[in-house]
C-alpha positions in Angstrom: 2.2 2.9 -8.4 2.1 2.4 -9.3 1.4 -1.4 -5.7 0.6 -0.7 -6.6 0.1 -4.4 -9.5 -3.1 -10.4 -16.0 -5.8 -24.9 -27.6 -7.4 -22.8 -29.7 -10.8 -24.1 -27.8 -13.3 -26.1 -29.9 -16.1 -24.1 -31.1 -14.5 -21.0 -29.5 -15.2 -22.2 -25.9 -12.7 -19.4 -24.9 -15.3 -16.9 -25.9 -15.5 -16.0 -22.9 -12.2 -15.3 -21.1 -11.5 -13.3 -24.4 -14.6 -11.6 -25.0 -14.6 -9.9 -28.6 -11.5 -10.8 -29.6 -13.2 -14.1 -31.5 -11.9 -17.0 -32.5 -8.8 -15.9 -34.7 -5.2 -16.2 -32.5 -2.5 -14.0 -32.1 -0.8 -16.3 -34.2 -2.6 -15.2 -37.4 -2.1 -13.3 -40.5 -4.5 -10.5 -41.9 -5.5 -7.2 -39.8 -3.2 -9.3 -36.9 0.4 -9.4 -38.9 2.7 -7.3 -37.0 0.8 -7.1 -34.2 1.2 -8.5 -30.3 -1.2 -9.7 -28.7 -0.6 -9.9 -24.9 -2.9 -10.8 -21.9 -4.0 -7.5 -19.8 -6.3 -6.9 -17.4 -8.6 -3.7 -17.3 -7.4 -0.1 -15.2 -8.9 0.8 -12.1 -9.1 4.4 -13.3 -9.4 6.6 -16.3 -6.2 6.6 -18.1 -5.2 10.4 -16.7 -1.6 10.2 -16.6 -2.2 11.3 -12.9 -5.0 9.0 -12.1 -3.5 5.9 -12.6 -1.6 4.2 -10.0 -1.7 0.7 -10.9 0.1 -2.4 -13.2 -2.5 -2.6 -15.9 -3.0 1.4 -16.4 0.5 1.9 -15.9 1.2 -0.4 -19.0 -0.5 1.8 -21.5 0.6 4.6 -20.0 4.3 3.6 -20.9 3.3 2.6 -24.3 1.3 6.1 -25.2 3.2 8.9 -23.3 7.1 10.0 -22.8 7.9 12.5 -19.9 11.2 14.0 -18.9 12.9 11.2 -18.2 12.3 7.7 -18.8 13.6 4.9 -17.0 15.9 2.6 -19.2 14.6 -0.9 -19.4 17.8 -2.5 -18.7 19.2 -0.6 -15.8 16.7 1.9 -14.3 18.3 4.7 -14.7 16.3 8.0 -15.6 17.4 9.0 -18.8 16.3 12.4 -20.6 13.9 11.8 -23.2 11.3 15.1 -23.7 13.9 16.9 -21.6 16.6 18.9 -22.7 18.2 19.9 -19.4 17.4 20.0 -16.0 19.2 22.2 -14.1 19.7 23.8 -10.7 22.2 25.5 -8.4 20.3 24.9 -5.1 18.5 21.5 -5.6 15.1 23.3 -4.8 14.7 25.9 -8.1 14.9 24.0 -11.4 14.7 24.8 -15.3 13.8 22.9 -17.1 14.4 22.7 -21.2 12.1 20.8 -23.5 13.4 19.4 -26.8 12.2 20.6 -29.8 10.4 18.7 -32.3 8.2 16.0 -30.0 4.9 15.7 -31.0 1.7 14.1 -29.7 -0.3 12.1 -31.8 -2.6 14.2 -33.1 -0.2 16.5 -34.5 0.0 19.5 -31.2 3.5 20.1 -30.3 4.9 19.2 -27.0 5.4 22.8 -25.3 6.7 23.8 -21.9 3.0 24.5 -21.4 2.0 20.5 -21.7 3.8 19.6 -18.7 2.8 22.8 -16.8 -0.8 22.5 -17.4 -0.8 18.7 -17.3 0.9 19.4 -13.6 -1.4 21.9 -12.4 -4.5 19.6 -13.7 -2.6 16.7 -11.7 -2.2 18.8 -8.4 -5.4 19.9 -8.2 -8.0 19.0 -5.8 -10.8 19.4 -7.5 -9.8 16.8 -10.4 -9.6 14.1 -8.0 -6.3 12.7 -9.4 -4.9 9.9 -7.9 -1.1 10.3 -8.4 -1.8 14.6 -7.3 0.7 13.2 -4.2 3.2 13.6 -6.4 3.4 17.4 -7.4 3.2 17.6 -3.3 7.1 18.7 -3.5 6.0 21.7 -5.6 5.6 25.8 -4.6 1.5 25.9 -3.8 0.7 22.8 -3.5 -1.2 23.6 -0.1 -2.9 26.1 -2.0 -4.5 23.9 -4.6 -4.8 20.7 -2.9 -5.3 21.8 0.9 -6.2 18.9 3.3 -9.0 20.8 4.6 -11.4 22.9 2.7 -11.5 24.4 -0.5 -8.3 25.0 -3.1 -7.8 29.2 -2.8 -5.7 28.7 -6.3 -6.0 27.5 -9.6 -2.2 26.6 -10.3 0.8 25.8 -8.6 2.4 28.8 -7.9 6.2 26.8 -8.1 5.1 26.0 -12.2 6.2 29.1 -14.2 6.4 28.8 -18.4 9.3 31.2 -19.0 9.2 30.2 -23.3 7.5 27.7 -25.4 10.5 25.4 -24.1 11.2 26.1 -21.2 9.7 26.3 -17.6 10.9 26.8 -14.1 9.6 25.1 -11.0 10.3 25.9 -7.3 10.3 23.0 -5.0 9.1 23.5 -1.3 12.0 22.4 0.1 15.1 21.2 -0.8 14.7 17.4 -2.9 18.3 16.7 -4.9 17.0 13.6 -6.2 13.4 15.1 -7.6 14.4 14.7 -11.4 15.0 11.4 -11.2 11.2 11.0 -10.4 9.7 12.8 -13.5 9.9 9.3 -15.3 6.7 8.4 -13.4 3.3 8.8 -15.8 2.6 11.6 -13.6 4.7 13.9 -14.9 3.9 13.0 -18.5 2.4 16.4 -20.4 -1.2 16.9 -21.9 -2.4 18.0 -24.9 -4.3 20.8 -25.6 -7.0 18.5 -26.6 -7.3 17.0 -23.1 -8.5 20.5 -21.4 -10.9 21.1 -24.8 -12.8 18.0 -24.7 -12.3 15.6 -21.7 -14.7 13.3 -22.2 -13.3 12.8 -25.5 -9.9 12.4 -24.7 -10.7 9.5 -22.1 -12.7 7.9 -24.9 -9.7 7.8 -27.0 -6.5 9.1 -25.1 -4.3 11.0 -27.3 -0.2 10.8 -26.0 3.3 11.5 -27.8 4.6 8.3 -27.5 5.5 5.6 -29.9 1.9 4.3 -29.8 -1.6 5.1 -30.4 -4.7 4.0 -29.4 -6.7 2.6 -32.0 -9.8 1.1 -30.1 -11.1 0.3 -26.2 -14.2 -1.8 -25.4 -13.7 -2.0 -21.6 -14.0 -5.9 -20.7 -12.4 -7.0 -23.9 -9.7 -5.5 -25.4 -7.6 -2.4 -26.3 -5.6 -2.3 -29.5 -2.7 0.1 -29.7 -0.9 0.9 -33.0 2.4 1.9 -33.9 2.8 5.8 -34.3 5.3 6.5 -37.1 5.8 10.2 -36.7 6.7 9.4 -33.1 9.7 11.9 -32.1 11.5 9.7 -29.7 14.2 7.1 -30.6 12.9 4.2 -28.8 10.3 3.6 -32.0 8.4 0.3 -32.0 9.7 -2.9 -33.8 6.5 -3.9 -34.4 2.9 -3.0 -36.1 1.0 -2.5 -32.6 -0.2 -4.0 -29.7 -3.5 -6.0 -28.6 -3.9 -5.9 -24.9 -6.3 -8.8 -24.2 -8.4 -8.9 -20.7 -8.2 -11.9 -19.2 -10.1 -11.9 -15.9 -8.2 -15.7 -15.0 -4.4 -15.6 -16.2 -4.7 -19.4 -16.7 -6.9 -19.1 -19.5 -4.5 -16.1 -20.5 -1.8 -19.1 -20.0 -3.9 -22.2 -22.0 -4.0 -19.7 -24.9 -0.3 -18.6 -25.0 0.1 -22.6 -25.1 -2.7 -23.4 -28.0 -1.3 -20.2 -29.9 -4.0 -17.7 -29.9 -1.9 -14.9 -27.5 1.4 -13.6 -27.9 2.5 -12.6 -24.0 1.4 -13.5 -21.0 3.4 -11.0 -18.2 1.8 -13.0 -15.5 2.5 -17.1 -14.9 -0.1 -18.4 -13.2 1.3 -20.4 -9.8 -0.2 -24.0 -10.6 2.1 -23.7 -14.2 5.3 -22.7 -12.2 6.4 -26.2 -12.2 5.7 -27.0 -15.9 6.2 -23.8 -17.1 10.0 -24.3 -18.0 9.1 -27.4 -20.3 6.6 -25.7 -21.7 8.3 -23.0 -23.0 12.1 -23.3 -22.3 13.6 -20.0 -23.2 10.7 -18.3 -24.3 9.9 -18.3 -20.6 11.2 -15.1 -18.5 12.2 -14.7 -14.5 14.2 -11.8 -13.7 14.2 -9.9 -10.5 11.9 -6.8 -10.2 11.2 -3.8 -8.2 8.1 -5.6 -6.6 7.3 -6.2 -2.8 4.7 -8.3 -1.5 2.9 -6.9 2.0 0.1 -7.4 4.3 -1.4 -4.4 5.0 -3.7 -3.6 7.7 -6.5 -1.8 9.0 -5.5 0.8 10.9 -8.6 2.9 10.3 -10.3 0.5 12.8 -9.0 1.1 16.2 -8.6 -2.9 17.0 -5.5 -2.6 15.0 -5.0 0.5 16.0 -4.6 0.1 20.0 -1.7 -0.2 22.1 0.1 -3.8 21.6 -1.4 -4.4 18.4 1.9 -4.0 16.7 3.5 -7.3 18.7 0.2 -8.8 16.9 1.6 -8.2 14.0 4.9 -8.8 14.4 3.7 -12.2 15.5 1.8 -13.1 12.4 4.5 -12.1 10.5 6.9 -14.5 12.6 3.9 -17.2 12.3 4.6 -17.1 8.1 7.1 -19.7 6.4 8.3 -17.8 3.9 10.9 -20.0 2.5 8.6 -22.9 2.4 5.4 -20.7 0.5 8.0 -19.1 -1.9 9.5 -23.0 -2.8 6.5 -24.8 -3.1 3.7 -22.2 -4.1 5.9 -20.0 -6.3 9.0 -22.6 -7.3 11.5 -19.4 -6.4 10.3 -16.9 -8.4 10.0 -15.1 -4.9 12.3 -14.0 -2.8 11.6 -14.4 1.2 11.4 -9.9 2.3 13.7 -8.8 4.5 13.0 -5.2 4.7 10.0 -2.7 2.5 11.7 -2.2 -0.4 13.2 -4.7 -3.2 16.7 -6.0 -4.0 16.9 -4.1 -7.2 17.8 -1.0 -5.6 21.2 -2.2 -3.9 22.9 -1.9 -0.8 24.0 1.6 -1.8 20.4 2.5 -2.7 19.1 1.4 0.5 18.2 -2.3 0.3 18.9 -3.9 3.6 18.9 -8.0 4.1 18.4 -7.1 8.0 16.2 -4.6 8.4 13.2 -6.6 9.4 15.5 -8.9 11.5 13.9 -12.2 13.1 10.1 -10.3 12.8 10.8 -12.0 9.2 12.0 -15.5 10.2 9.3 -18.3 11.0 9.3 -18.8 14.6 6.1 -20.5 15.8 6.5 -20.4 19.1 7.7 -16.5 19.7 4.9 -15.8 17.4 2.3 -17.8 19.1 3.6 -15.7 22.2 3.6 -12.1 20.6 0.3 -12.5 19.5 -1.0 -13.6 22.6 1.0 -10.7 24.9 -1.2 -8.3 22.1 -3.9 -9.4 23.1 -4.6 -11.8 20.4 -6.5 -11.2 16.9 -8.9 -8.9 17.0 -12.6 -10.8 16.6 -10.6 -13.6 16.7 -9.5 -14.7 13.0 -7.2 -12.7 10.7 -9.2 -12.3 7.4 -7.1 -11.7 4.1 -8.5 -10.0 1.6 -7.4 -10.4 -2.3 -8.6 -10.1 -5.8 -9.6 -13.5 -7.5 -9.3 -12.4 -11.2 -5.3 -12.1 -11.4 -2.4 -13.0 -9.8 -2.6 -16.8 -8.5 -3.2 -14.9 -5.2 -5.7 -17.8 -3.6 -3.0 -20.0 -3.5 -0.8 -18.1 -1.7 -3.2 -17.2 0.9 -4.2 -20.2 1.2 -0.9 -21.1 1.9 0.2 -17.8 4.4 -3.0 -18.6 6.2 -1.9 -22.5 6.8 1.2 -21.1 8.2 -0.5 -19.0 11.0 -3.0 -21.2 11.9 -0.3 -24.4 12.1 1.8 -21.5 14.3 -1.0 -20.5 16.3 -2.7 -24.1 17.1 -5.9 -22.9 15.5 -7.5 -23.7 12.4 -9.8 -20.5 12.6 -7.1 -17.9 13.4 -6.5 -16.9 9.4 -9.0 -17.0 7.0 -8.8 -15.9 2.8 -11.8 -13.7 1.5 -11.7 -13.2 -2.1 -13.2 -9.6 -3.6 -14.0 -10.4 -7.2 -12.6 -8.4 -9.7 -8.9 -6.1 -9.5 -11.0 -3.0 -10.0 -13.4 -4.1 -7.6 -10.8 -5.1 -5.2 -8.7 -2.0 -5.7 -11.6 0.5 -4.8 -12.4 -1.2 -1.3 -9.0 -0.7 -0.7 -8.5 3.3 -1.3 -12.2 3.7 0.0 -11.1 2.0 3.2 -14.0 -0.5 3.2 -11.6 -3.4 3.7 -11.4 -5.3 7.2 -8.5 -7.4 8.6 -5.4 -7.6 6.2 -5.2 -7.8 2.5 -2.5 -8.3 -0.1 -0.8 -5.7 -1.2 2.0 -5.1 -3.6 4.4 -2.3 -4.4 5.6 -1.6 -7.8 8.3 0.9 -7.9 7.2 4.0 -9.8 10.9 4.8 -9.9 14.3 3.3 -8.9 14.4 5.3 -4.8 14.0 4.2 -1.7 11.7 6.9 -1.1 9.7 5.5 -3.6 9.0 2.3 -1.4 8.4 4.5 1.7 6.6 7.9 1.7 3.9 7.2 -0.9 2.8 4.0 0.8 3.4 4.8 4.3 3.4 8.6 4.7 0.9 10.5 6.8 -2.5 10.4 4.5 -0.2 9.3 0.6 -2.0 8.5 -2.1 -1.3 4.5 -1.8 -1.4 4.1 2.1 -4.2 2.4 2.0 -4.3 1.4 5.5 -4.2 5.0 6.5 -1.0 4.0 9.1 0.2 7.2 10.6 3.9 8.0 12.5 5.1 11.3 13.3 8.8 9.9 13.9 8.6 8.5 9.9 7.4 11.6 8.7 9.6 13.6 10.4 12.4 11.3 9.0 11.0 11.4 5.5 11.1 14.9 5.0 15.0 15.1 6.4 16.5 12.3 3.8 14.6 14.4 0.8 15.9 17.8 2.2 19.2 15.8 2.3 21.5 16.8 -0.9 24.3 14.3 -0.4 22.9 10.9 -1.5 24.6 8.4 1.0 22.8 10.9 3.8 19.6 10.3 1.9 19.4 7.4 1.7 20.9 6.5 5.6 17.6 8.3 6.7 15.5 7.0 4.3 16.7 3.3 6.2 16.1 5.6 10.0 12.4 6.0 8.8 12.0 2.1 7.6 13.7 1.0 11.0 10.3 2.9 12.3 7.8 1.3 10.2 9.9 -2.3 11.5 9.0 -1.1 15.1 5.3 -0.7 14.6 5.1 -3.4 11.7 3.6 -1.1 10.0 2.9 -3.7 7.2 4.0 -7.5 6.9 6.7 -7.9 4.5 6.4 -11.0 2.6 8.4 -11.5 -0.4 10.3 -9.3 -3.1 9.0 -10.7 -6.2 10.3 -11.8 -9.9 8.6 -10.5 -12.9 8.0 -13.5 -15.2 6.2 -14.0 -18.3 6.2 -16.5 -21.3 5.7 -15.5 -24.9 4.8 -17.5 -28.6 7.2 -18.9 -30.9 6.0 -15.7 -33.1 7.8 -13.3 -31.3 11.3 -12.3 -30.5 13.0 -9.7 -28.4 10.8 -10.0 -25.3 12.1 -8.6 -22.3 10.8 -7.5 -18.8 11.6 -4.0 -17.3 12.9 -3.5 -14.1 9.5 -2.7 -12.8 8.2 -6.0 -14.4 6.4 -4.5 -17.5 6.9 -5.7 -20.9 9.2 -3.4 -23.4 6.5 -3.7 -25.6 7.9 -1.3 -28.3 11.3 -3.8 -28.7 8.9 -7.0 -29.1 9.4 -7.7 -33.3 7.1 -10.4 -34.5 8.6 -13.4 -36.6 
């Protein structure tokens, strides 16, 4: 994804990071007691359960729906919440039993019909869904969402409502591990309301989880409030939750320290080295299911053409990992030795070798790879990244140092910073980026898969770079036909030794998630995929 990805000033002078929030703090009493505030930045898309691919989307998405599953903070495992059962005899046909009782917010019951319709608006074509990729494993998904031409159906003809709690759905091929995926926001059903009046429902989205949304002015804040008739048993601890945009996470940072925000999920680089006195153990760094890549253009035949791949390989060699991740990020990075994250485990299929020395510096071979490709195309590697989050100029900065020290030239690696997230995101999936740019994975959920097929399959929803390989393909379909998990996952790592071969992206580091929170709170923790349990928060 969902890379798929934030002093109380005199006279207010933080007006402007904060926009309408004014001048009170989170630490205050009033309308604010009970209430988090945290630092946020604002979604790409609509917040379509199916549209949103990214962090900051992705973050009210966990706080306002429940699917099937959900992903337990602690552990990643996917857990049944909505569901009942899931069940199959052939890992290709599954029922599947909803629980009775859940709710959304505005009082509709969650049926077996929510999650059918909310799949079949999600799939198709016409609805322009961003995460529609990921009904793909489902019976008809040609049919509604064709790659040529117009849908010739309405529905997915895999998605059958057998009761008001239970549905079937027929896979188009064997996939032993797809239930473990209906914890993404994808899956997550859709009221009634949603198909009556869309435009209101994006005004004001209406979920079933422990939150709801109280208000949105885009730019300046969203405020989320706890639901108490929510159905689940993972209730909120606290009164709501006030999700801030920042469009610099150091202000977001300067106002954690003066006391006017609750959470900041995103330590700005230049604090790194501070940011241990300053908040001791109210400070977070735990390991996450995050990779950091340089993806490339290969929608423009100069990085397209034969030998282009030892180009790449060599500006990967040309990087000092160890030394950017010390000095820029004080360790809360991890130097990438394969495309997928730590978290997953050996038996998951994280490798420490996969990438082998195309992920050790080594100026010379690199200075010689790039040159036997035929060098950088136009001359100079340009890196595109976002400006508003992330401390990514600094990093940049720093990768682009590396390669020009490797290379003996000062102009071969260049940073170009593209304004806003949003801004920067939509270049991306519109393909009007040049070069290289940053981009991070995010696991949607804890498989391998999950760092392959929907970044670097043929034409997925988050290959951005539009890479294309047969072989990988080929090899991706196999290990999800594959019902015995250690097979799985042994071609899942066949496919990833092909995306090694062309360097189909750079890998540059696994990262942590960190965060650092006020004296007001308690009980702050990061997920596995780096988000804040914001339901467990209790303020003090």
């Amino acid at each position: 994804m969902r890379g798929a990805t934030h002093a109380k000033w005199a006279a207010c002078a933080a007006a402007v990071a904060l926009a309408a929030t004014a001048c009170g703090g989170g630490g205050g009493g009033g309308d604010s007691s009970g209430v988090v505030s945290s630092s946020w930045g604002d979604p790409q898309n609509p917040l379509e359960p199916a549209n949103t691919n990214e962090v900051q989307g992705g973050k009210v998405l966990d706080m306002l729906f429940r699917g099937l599953k959900r992903y337990d903070p602690k552990t990643g495992e996917a857990k049944d919440m909505v569901a009942e059962s899931i069940e199959t005899e052939d890992s290709q046909t599954y029922t599947v039993k909803v629980k009775d009782g859940w709710k959304f917010s505005n009082g509709e019951a969650v049926t077996s019909k929510s999650f059918v319709d909310a799949w079949n608006y999600g799939a198709h074509l016409k609805n322009n869904q961003k995460g529609a990729y990921f009904f793909g494993y489902i019976e008809g998904y040609d049919k509604v969402h064709p790659e040529k031409g117009d849908p010739s159906a309405d529905t997915l003809s895999g998605l059958k409502v057998v009761d008001a709690r239970t549905f079937t759905v027929k896979l188009s091929q064997k996939f032993s591990t797809w239930p473990e995926t209906l914890g993404y926001p994808a899956f997550a059903p859709l009221p009634k309301a949603f198909f009556d009046d869309r435009a209101g429902w994006l005004a004001k989205p209406v979920g079933n989880g422990p939150y709801s949304i109280k208000s949105y002015q885009k730019g300046s804040k969203m405020e989320l409030r706890k639901w108490d008739a929510y159905s689940g048993d993972d209730k909120a601890e606290n009164g709501g939750v006030d999700l801030r945009v920042y469009t610099d996470n150091n202000s977001a940072y300067n106002d954690l320290m003066a006391g006017n925000l609750d959470l900041v999920d995103d330590i700005p680089a230049a604090q790194l080295r501070n940011v241990k006195n300053d908040l001791g153990d109210r400070y977070i760094n735990t390991p996450a299911g995050i990779i950091q890549t340089l993806a490339f253009a290969f929608y423009d035949s100069k990085w397209n053409k034969p030998g282009a791949e030892k180009v790449r390989k060599g500006l990967s060699m040309a990087i000092n990992r160890e030394q950017i991740t010390e000095t820029i990020f004080q360790k809360t990075r991890t130097p990438a030795k394969d495309w997928t994250s730590p978290v997953l485990g050996k038996d998951g299929g994280y490798s420490d070798s996969l990438c082998g020395d195309a992920c050790d510096y080594d100026a010379e071979q690199a200075k010689k790879l790039v040159e036997e490709g035929g060098g950088i195309p136009g001359g100079t590697l340009k890196i595109s990244y976002n400006a508003d989050t992330g401390s990514h100029k600094e990093w940049v900065d720093a990768v682009c140092n590396s390669i020009n020290k490797a290379l003996g030239n000062n102009k071969s690696c260049v940073g170009n910073s593209v304004g806003t997230f949003a801004d920067f995101r939509s270049k991306a999936s519109q393909q009007k980026l040049d070069g290289a740019w940053r981009a991070g994975w995010q696991m949607d959920y804890p498989l391998i898969q999950n760092f392959l097929q929907p970044v670097y399959y043929t034409d997925a929803p988050s290959n951005d770079g539009k890479y294309s390989s047969e072989e990988f393909d080929k090899l991706v379909n196999e290990a999800n036909a594959e019902t015995d998990t250690g097979k799985a996952v042994s071609t899942f790592q066949d496919a990833e030794k092909v995306l090694a071969k062309d360097m189909a992206a750079i890998p540059l580091w696994y990262q942590n998630g960190s965060a650092g929170y006020s004296d007001r709170v308690s009980d702050v923790a990061l997920n596995q995929f780096s988000v804040p349990v914001y339901a467990e928060i209790k303020v003090n």
